[in-house]
MDTraj code that builds the backbone (N, CA, C; nanometers):
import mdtraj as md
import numpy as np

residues = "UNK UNK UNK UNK UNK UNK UNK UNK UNK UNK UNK UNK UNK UNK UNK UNK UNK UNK UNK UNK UNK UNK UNK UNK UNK UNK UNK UNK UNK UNK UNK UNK UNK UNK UNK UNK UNK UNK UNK UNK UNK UNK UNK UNK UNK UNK UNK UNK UNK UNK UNK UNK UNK UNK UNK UNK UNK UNK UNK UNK UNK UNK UNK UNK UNK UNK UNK UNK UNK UNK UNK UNK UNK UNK UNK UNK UNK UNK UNK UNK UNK UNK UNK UNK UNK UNK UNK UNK UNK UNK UNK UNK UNK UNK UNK UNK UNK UNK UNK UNK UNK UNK UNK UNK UNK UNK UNK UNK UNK UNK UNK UNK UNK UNK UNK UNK UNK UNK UNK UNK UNK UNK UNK UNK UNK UNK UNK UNK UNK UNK UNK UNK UNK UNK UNK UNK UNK UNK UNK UNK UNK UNK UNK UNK UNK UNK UNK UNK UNK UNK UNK UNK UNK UNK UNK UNK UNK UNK UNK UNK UNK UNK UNK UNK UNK UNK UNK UNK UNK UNK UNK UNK UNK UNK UNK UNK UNK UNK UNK UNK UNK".split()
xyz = np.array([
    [9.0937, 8.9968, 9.9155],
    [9.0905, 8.8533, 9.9227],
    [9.0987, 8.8128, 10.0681],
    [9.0383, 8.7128, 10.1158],
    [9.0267, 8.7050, 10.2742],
    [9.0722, 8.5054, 10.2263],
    [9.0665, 8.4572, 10.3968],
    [9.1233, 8.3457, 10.3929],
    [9.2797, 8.3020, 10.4075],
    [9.3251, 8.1791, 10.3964],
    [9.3832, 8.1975, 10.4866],
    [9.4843, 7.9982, 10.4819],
    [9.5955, 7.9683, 10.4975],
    [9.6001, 7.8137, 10.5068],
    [9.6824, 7.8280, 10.6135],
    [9.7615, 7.7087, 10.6546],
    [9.8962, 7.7020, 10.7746],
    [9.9807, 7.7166, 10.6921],
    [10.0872, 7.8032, 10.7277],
    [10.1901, 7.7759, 10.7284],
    [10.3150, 7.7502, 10.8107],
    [10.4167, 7.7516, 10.7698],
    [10.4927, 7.6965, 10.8382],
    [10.5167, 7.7620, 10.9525],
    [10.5239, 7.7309, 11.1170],
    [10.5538, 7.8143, 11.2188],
    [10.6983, 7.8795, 11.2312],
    [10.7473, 7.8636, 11.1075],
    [10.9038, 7.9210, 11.1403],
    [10.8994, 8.0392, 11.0448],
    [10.7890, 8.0777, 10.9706],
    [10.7431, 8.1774, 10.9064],
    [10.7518, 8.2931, 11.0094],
    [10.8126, 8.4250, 10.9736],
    [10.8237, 8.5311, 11.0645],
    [10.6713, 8.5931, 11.0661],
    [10.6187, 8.6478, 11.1710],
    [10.4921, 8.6780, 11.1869],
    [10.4827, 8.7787, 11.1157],
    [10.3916, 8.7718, 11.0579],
    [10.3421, 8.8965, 10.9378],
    [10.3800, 8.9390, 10.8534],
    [10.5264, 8.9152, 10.8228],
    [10.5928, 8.8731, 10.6726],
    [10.5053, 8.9356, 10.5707],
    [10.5129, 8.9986, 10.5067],
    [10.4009, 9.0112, 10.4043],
    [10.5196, 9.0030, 10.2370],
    [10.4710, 8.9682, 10.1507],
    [10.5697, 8.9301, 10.0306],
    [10.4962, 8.9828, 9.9225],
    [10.5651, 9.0642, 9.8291],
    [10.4769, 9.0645, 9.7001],
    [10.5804, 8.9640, 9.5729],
    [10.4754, 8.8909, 9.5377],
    [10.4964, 8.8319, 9.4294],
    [10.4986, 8.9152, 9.3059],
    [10.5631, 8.8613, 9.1824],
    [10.5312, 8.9468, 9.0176],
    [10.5399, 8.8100, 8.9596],
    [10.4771, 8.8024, 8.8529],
    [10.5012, 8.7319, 8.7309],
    [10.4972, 8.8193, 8.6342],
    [10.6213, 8.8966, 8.5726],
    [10.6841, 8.9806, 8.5105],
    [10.6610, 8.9430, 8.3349],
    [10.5845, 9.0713, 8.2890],
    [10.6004, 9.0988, 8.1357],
    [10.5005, 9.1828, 8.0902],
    [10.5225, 9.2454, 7.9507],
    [10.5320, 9.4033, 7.9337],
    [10.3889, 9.3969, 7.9001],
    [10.3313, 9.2713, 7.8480],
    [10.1903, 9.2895, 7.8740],
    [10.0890, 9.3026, 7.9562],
    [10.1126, 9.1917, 8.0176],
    [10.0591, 9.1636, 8.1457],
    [10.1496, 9.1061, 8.2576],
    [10.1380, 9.1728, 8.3717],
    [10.2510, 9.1759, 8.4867],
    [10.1858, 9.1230, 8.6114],
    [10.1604, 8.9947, 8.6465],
    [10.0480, 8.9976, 8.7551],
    [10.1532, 9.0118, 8.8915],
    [10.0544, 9.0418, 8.9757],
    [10.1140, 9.0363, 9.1220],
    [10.0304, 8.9939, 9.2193],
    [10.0315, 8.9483, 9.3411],
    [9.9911, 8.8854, 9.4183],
    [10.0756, 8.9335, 9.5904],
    [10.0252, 8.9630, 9.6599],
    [10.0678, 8.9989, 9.8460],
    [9.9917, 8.9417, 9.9153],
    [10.1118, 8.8403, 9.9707],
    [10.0738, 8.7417, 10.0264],
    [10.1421, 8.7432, 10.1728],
    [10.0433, 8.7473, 10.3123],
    [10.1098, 8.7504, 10.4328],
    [10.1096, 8.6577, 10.4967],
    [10.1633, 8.6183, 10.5955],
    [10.2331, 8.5147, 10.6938],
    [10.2040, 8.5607, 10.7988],
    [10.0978, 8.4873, 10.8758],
    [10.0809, 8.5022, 11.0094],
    [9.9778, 8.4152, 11.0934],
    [10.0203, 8.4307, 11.2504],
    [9.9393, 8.3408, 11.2922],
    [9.9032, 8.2121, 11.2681],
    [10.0342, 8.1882, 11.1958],
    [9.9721, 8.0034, 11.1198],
    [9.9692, 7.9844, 10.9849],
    [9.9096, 8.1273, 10.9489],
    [9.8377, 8.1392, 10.7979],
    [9.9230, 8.1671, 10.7114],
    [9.8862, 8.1972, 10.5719],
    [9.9339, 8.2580, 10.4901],
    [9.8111, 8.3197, 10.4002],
    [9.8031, 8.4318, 10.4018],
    [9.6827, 8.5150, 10.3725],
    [9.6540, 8.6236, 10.2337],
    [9.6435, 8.6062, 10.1557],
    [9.6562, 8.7024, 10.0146],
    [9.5629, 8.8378, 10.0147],
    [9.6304, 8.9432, 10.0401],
    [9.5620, 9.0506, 10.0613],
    [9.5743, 9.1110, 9.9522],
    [9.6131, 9.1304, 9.8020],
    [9.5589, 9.1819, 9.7274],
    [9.5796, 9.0615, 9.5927],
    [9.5641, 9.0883, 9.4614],
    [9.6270, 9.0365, 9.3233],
    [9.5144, 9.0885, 9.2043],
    [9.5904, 9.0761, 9.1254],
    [9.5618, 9.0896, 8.9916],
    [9.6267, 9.1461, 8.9035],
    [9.6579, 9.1767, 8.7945],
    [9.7060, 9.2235, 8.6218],
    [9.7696, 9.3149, 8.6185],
    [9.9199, 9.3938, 8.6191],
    [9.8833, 9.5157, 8.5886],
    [9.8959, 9.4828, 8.3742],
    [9.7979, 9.5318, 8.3262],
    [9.8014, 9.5379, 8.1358],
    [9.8350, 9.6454, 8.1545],
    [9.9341, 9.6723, 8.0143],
    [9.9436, 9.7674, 7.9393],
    [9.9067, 9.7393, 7.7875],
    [9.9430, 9.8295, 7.6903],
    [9.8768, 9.8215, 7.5467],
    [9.9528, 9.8142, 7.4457],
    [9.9437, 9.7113, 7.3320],
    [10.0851, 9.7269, 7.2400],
    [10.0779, 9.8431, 7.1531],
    [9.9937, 9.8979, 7.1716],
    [9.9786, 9.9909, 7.0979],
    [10.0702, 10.1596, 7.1584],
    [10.1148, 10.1649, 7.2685],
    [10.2313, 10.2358, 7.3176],
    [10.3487, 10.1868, 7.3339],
    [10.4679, 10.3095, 7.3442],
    [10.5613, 10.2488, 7.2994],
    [10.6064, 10.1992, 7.4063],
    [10.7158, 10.0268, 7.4392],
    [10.7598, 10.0225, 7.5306],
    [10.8085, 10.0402, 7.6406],
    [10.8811, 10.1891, 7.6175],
    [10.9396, 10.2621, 7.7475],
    [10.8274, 10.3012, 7.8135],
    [10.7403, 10.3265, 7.7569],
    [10.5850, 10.4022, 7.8310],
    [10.5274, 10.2806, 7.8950],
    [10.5224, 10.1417, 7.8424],
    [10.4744, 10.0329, 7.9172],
    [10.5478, 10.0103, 8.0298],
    [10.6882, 10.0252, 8.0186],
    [10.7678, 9.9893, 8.1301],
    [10.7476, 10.0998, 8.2545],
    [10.7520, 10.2153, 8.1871],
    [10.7023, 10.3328, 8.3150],
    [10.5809, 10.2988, 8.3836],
    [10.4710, 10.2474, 8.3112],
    [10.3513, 10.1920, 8.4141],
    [10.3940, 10.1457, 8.4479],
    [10.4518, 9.9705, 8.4575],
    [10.4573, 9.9068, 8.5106],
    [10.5389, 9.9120, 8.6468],
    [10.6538, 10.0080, 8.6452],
    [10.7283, 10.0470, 8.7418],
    [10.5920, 10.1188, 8.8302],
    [10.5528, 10.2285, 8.7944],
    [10.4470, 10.2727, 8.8405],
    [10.3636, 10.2193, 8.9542],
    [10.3209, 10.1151, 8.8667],
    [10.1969, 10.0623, 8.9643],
    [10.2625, 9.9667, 9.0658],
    [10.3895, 9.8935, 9.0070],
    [10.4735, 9.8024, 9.1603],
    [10.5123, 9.8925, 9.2375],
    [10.5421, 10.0276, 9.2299],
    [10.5556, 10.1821, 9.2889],
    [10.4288, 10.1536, 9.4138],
    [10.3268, 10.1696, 9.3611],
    [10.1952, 10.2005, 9.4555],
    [10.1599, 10.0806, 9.5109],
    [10.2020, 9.9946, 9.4532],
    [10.1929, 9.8314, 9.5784],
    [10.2775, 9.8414, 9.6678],
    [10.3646, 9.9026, 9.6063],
    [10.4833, 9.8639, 9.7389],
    [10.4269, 9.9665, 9.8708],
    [10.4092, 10.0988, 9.8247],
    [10.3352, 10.2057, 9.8846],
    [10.1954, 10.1503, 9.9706],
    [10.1486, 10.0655, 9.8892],
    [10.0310, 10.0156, 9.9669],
    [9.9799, 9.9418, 10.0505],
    [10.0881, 9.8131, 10.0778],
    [10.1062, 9.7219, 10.1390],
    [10.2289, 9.6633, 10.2041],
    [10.3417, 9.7244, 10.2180],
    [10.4512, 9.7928, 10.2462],
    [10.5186, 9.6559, 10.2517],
    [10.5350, 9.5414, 10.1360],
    [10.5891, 9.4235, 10.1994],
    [10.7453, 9.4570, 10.2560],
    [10.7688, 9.2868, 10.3237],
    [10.9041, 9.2941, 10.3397],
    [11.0158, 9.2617, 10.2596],
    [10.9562, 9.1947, 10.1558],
    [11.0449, 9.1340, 10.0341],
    [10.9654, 9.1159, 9.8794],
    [10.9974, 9.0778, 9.7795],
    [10.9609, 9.0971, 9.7000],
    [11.0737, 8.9842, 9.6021],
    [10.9281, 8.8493, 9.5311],
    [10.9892, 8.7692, 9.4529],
    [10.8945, 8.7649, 9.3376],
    [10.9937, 8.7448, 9.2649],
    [10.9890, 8.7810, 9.1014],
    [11.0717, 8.6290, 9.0295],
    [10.9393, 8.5587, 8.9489],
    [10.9543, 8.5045, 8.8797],
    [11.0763, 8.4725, 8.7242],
    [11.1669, 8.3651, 8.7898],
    [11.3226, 8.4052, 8.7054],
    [11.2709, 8.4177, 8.5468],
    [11.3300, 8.4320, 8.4315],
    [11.3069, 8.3850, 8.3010],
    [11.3394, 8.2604, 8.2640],
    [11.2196, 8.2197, 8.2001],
    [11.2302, 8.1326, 8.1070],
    [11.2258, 8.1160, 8.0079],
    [11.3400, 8.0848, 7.9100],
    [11.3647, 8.1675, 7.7515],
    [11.2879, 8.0615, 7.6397],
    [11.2501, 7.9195, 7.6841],
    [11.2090, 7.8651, 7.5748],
    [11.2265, 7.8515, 7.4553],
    [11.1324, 7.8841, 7.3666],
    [11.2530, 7.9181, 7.2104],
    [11.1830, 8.0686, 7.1379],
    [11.1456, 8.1348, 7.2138],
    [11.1087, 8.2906, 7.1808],
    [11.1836, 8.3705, 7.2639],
    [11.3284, 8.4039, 7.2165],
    [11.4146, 8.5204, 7.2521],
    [11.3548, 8.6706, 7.2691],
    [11.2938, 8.6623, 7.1934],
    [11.2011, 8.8160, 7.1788],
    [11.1431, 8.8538, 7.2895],
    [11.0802, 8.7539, 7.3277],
    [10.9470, 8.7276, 7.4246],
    [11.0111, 8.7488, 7.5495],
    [11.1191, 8.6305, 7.5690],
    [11.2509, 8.6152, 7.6776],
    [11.2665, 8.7977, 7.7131],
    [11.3430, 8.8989, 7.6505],
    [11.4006, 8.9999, 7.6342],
    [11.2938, 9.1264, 7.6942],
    [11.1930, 9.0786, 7.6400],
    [11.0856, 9.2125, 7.6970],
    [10.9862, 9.1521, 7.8841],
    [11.0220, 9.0123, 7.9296],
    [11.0028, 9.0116, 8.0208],
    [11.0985, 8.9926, 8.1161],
    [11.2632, 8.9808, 8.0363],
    [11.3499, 9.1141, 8.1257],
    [11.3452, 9.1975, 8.1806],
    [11.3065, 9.2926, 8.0693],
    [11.2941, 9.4729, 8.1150],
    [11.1992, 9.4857, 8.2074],
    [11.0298, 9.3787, 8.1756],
    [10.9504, 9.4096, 8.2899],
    [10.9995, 9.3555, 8.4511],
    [11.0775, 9.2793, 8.4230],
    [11.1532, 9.2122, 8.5564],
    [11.2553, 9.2990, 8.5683],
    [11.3373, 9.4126, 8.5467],
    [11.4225, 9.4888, 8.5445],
    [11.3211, 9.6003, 8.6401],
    [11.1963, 9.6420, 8.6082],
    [11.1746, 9.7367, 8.6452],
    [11.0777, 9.7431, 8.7810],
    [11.0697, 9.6152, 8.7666],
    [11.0176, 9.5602, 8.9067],
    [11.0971, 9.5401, 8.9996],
    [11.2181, 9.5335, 8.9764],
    [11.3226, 9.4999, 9.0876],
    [11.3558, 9.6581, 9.0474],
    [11.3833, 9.7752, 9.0161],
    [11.4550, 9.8667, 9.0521],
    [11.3441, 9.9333, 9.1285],
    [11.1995, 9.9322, 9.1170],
    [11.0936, 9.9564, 9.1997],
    [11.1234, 9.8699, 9.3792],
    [11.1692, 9.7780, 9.3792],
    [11.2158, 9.7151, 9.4599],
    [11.3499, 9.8280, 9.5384],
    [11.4200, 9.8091, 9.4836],
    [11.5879, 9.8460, 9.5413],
    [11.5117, 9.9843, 9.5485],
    [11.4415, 10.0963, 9.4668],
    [11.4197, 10.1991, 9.5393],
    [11.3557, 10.2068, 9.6406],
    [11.3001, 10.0961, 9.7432],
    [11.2066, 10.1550, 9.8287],
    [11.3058, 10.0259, 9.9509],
    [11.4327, 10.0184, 9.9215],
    [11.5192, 9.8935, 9.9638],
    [11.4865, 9.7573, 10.0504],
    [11.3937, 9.7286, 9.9268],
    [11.3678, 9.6006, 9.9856],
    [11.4245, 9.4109, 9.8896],
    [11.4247, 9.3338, 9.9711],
    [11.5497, 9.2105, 9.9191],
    [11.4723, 9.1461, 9.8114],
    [11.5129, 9.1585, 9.7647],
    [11.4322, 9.0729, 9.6259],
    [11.4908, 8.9037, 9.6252],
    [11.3900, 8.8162, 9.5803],
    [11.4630, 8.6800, 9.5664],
    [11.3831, 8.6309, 9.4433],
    [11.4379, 8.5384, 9.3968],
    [11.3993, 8.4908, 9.2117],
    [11.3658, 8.3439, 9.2518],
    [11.2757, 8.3052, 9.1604],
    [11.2371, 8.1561, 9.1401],
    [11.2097, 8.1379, 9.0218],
    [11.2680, 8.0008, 9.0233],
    [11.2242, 7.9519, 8.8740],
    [11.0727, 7.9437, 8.8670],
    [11.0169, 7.8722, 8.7226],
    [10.8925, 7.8412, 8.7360],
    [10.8900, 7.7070, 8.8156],
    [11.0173, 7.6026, 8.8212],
    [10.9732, 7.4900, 8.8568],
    [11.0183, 7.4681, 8.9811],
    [11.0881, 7.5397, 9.0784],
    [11.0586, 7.5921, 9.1825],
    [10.9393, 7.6439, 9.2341],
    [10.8996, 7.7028, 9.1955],
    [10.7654, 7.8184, 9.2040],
    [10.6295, 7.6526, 9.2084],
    [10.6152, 7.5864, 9.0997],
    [10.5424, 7.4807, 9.1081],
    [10.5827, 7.4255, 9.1725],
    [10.6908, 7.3364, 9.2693],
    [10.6761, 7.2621, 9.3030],
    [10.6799, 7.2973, 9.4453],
    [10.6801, 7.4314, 9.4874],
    [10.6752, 7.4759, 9.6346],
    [10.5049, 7.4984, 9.6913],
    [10.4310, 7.4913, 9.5554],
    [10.2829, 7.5333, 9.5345],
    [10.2134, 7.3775, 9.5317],
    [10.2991, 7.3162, 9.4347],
    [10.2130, 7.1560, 9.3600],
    [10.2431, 7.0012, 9.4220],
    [10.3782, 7.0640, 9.4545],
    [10.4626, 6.9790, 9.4773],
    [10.5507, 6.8852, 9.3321],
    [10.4959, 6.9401, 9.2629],
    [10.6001, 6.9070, 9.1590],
    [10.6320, 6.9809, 9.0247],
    [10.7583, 6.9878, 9.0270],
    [10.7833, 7.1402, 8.9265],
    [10.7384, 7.1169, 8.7727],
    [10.6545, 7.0120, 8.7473],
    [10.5852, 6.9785, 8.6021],
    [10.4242, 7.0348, 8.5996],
    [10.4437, 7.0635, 8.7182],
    [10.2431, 7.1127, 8.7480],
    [10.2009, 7.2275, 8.6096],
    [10.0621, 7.1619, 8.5800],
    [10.0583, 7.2650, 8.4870],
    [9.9851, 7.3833, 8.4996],
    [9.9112, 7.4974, 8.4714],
    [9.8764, 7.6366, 8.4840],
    [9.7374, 7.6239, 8.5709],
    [9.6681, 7.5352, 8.5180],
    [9.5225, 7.5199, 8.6304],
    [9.5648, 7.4709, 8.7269],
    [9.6678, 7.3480, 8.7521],
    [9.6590, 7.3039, 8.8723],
    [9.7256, 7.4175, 9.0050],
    [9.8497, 7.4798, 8.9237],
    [9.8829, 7.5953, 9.0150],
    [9.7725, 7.6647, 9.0492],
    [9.6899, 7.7020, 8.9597],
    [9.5735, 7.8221, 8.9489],
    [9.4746, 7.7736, 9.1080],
    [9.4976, 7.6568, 9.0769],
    [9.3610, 7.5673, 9.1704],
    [9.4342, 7.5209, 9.3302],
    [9.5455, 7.5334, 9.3935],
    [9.6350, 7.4858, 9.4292],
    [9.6577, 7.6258, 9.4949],
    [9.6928, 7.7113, 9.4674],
    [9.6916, 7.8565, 9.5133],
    [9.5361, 7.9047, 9.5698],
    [9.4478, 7.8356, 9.4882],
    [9.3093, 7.8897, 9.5381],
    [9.2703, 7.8338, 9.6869],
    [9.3592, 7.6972, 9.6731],
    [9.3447, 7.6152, 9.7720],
    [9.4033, 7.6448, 9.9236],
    [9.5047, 7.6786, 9.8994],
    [9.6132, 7.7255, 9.9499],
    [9.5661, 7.8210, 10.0692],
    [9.5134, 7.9078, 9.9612],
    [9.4692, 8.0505, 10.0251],
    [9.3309, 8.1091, 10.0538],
    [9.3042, 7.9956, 10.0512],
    [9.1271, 7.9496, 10.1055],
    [9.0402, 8.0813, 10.0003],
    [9.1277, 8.0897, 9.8315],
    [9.0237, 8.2111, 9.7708],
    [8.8839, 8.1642, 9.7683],
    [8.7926, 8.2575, 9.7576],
    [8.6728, 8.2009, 9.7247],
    [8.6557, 8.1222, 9.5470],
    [8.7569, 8.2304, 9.4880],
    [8.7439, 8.1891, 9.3290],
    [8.8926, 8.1308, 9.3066],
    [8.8906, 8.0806, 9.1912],
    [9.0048, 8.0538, 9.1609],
    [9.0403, 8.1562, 9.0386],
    [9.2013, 8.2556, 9.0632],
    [9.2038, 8.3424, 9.0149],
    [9.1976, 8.3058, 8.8598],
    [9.1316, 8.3974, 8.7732],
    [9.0867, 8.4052, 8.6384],
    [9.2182, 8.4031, 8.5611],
    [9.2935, 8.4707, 8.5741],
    [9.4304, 8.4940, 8.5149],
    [9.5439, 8.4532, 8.5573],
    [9.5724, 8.3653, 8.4883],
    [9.7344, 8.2780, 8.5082],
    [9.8350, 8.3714, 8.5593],
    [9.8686, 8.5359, 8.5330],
    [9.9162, 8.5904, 8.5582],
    [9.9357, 8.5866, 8.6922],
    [9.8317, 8.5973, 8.7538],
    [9.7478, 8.6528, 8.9129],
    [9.7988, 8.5653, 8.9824],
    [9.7523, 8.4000, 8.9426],
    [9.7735, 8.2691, 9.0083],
    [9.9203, 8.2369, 9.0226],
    [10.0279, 8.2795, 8.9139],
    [10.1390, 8.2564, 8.9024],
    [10.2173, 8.3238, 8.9891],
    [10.1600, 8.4703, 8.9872],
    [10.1985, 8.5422, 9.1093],
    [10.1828, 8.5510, 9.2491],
    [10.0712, 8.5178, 9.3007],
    [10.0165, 8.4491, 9.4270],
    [10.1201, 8.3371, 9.4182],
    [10.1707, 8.2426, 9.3399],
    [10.2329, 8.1415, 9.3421],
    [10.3752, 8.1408, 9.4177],
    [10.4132, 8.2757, 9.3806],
    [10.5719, 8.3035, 9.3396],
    [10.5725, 8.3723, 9.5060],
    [10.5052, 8.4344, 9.5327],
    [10.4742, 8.4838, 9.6630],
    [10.4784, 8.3245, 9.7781],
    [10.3886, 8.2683, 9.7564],
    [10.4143, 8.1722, 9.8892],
    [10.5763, 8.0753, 9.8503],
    [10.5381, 8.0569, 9.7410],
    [10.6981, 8.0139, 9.7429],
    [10.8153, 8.0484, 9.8288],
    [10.7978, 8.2227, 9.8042],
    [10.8894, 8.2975, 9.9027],
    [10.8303, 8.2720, 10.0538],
    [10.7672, 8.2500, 10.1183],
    [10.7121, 8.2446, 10.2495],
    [10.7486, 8.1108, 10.2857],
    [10.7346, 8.0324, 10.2067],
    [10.7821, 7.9019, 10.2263],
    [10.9526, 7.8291, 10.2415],
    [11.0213, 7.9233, 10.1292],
    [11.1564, 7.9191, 10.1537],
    [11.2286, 8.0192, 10.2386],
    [11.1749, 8.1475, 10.2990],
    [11.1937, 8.2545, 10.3486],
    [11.2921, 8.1703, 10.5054],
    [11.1729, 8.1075, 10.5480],
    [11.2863, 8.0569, 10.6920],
    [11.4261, 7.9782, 10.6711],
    [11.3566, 7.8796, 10.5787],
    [11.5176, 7.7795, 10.5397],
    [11.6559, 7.8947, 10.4858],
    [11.6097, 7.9997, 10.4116],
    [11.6918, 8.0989, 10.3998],
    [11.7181, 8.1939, 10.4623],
    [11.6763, 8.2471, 10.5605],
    [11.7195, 8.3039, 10.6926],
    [11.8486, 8.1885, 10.7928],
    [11.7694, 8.1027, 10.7888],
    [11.9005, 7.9947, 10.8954],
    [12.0077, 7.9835, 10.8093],
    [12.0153, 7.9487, 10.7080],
    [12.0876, 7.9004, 10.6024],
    [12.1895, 8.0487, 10.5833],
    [12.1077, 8.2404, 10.5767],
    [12.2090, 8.2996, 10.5964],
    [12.3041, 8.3217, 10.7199],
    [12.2299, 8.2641, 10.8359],
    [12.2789, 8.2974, 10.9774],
    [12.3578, 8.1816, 10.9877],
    [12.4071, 8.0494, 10.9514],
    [12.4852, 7.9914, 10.9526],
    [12.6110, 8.0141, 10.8841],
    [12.5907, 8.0864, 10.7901],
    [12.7228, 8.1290, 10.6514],
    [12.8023, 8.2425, 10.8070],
    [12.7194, 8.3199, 10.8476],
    [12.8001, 8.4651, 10.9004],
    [12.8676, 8.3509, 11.0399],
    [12.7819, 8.2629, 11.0921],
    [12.8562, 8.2125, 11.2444],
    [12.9564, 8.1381, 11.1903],
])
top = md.Topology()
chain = top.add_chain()
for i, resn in enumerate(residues, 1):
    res = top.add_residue(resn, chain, resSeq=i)
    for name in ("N", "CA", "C"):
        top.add_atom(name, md.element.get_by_symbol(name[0]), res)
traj = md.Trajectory(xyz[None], top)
């Protein structure tokens, strides 16, 4: 993915972030860098697995392949979309575990993980945390000067969750360096 928007100059240069939007079906991710002004999306898309294997085996891909992102693009942090339980507990529970195994893919390669809600996540993207799935979708495309606008909500949500972090990354750097002075 090439392209590119401003961001904020208090953005650390080259920052690079991987986003997840976490679950056992589909797990999208999105790496998104900070530099020069920009904010630049150098990879995204899906990882699927199949319901037709058994969970622990879905969760091992999925660790897997955030394994070889991290390997591949070596971010500096890594944010992961919080849960939102709605009224399907079930649903809630298995994009736990995929958010469980994305963050221990994380802590093994020791890097800081930070969580956002969804309406955080929209409103750092939309400007308002009611935005609905195209406008993020379209808004991220925008953002990040894609040529397309990504096909899968997964992808977009994750690209999403990523600048979010780039965007709050400085206010939370000062914000920890004031707690320690």
């Amino acid at each position: 993915m090439h392209g590119g928007v401003r961001a904020g100059a208090q953005n650390p240069p080259g920052m690079r972030v991987l986003g997840i939007d976490p679950g056992t079906a589909n797990t999208g991710y999105g790496v998104v860098r900070s530099g020069s002004g920009r904010l630049e999306a150098l990879a995204a898309g899906v990882i699927e697995t199949s319901s037709r294997i058994p969970l622990e085996r879905r969760l091992a891909d999925i660790h897997a392949r955030v394994t070889e992102l991290i390997a591949e693009h070596e971010p500096d942090a890594v944010a992961v979309e919080d849960l939102f339980f709605g009224t399907n507990a079930r649903s809630a529970f298995a994009v736990g575990q995929a958010r469980g195994v994305v963050l221990l893919a994380a802590g093994q390669h020791g890097l800081p993980c930070a969580a956002y809600t969804p309406q955080q996540v929209k409103g750092a993207v939309c400007g308002s945390g009611r935005a609905g799935k195209e406008q993020v979708a379209r808004m991220v495309s925008a953002l990040l000067r894609l040529a397309d606008v990504p096909k899968a909500d997964h992808t977009s949500d994750a690209l999403a969750v990523a600048v979010c972090h780039l965007n709050r990354a400085p206010l939370q750097a000062r914000l920890a360096k004031a707690v320690v002075a």
